[in-house]
N, CA and C atoms as an extended XYZ file, in Angstrom:
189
Properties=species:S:1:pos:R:3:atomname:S:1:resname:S:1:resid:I:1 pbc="F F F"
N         0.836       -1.183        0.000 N   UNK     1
C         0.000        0.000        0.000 CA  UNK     1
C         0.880        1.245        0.000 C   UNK     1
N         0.528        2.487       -0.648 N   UNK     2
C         1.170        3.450       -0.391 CA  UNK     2
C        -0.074        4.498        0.243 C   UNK     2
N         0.614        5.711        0.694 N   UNK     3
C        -0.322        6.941        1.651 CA  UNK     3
C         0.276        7.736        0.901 C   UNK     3
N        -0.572        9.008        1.031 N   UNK     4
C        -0.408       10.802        1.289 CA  UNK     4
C        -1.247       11.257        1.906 C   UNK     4
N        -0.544       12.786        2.311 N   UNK     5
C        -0.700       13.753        3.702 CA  UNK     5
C        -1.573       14.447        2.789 C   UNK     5
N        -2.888       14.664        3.584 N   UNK     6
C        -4.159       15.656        2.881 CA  UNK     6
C        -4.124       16.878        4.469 C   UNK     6
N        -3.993       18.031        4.205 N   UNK     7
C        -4.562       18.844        4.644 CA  UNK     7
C        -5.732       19.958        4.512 C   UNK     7
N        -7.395       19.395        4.959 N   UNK     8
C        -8.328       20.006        4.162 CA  UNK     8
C        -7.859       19.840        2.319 C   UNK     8
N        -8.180       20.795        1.529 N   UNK     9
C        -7.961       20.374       -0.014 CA  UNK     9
C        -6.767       20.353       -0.658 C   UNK     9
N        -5.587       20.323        0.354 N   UNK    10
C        -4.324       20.568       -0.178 CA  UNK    10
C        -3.208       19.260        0.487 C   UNK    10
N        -2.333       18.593       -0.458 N   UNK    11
C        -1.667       17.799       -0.207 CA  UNK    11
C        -0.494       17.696       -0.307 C   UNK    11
N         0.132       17.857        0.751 N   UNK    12
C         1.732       17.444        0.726 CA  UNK    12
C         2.095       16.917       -0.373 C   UNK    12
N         3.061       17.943       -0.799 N   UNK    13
C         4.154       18.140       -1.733 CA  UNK    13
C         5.899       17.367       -1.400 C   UNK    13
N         5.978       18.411       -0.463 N   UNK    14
C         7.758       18.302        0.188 CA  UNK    14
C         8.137       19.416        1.068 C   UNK    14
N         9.259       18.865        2.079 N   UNK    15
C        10.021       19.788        2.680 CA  UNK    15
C        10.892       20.748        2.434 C   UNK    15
N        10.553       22.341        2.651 N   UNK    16
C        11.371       23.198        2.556 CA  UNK    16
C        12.372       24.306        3.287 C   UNK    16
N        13.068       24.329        3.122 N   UNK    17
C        13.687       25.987        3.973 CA  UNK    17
C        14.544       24.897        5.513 C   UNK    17
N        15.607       23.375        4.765 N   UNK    18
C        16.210       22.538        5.547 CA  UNK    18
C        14.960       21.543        6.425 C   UNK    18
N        14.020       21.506        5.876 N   UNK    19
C        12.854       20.861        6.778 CA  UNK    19
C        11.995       21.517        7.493 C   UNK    19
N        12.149       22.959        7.621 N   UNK    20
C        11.285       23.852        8.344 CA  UNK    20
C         9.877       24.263        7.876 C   UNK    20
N        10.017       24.316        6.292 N   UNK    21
C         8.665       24.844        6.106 CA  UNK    21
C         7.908       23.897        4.618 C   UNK    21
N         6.619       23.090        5.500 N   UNK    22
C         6.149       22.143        4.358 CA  UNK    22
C         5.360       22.655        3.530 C   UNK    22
N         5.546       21.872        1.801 N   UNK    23
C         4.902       22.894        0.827 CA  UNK    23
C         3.219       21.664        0.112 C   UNK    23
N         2.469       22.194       -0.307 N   UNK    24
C         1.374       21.826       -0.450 CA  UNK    24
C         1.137       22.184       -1.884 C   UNK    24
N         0.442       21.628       -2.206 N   UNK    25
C        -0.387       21.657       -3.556 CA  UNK    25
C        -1.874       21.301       -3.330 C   UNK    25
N        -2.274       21.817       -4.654 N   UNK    26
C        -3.891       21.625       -4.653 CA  UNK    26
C        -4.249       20.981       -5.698 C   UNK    26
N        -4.842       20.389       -5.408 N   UNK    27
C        -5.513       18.812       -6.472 CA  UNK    27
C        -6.646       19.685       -7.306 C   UNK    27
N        -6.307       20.680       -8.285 N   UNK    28
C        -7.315       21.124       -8.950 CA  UNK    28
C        -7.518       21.232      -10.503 C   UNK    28
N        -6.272       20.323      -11.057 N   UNK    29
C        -6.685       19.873      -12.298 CA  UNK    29
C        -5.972       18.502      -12.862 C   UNK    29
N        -7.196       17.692      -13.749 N   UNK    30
C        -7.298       16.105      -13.965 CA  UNK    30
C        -5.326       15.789      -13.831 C   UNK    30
N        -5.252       15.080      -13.448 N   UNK    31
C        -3.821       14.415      -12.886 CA  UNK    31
C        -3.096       14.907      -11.924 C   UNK    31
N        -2.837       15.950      -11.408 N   UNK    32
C        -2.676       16.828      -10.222 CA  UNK    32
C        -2.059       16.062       -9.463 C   UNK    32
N        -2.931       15.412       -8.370 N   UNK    33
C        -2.811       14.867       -7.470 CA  UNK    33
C        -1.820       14.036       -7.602 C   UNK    33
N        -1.516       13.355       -8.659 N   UNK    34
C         0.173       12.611       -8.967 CA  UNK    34
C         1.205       13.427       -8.678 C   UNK    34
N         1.388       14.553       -8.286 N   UNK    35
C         2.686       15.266       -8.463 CA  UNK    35
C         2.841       15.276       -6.344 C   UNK    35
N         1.473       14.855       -5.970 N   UNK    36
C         1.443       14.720       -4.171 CA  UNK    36
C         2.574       14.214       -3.533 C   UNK    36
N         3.742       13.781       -2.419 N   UNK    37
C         4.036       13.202       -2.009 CA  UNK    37
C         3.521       11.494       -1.801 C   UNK    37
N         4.159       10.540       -2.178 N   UNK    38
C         3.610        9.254       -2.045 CA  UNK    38
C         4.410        8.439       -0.850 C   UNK    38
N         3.744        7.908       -0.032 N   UNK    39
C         4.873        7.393        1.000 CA  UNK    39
C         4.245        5.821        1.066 C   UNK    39
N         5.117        5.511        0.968 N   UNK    40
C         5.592        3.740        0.930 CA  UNK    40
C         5.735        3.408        2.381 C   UNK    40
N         5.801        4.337        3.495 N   UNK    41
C         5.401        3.268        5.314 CA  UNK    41
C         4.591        4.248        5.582 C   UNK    41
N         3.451        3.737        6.056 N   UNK    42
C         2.706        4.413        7.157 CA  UNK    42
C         2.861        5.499        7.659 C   UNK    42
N         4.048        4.956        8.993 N   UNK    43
C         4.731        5.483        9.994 CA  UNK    43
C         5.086        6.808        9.479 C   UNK    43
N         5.538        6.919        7.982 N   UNK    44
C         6.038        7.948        7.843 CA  UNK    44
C         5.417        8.910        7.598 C   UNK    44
N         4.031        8.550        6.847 N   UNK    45
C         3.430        9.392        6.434 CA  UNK    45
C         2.686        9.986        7.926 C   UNK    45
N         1.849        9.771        8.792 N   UNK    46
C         1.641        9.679        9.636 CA  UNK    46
C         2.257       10.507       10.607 C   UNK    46
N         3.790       10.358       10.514 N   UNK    47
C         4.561       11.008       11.238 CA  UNK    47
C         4.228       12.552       10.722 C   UNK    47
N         4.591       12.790        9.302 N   UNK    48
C         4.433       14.381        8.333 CA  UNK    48
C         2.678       14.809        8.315 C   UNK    48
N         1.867       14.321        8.667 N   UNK    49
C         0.281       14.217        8.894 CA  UNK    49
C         0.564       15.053       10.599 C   UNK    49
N         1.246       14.231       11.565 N   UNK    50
C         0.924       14.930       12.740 CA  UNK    50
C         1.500       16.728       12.427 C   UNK    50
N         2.652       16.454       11.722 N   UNK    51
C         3.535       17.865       12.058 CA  UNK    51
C         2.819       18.980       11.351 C   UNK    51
N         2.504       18.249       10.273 N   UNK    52
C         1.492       19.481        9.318 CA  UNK    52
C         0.147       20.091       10.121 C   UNK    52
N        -0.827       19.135       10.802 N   UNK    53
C        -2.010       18.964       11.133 CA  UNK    53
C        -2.890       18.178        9.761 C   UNK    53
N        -2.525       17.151        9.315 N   UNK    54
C        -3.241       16.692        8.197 CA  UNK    54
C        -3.603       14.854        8.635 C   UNK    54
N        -4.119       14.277        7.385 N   UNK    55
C        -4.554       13.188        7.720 CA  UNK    55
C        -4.096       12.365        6.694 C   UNK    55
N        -3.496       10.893        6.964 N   UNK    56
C        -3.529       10.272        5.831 CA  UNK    56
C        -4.495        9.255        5.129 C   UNK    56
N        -4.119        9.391        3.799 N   UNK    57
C        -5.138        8.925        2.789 CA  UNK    57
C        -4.153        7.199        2.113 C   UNK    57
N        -5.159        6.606        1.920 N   UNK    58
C        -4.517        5.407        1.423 CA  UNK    58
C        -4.636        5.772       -0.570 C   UNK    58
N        -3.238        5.190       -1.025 N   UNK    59
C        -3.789        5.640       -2.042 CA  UNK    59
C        -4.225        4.237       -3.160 C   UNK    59
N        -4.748        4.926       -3.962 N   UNK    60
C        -5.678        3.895       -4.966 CA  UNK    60
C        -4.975        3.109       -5.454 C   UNK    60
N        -4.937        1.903       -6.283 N   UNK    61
C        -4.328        0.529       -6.203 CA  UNK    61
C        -3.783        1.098       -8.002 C   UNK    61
N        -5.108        2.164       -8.806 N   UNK    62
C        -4.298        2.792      -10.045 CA  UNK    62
C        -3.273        3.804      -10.082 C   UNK    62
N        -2.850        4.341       -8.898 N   UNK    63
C        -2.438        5.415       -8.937 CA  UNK    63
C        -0.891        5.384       -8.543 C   UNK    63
């Protein structure tokens, strides 16, 4: 299974500014959401979900 970090309509991208400041995108046109962060453990995603305030999403078996 893989995850990504959803915060409300915007989804983790990547870490910036040495890890200090996380960047987001918005899922607002057809394929979008591929360019999201994809995380391959849980744990990890989970971990970047608490720090942001976001939640993780399991992702689709096409995607």
């Amino acid at each position: 299974m893989k995850w990504r970090v959803r915060v409300n309509n915007m989804y983790f991208l990547r870490w910036e500014d040495g890890g200090l400041a996380p960047v987001f995108m918005i899922n607002d046109s057809l394929g979008k959401l591929k360019e999201a962060c994809i995380f391959i453990h849980y744990t990890a995603a989970k971990h970047v979900a608490g720090h942001v305030g976001g939640v993780v999403e399991r992702v689709g078996d096409d995607e």
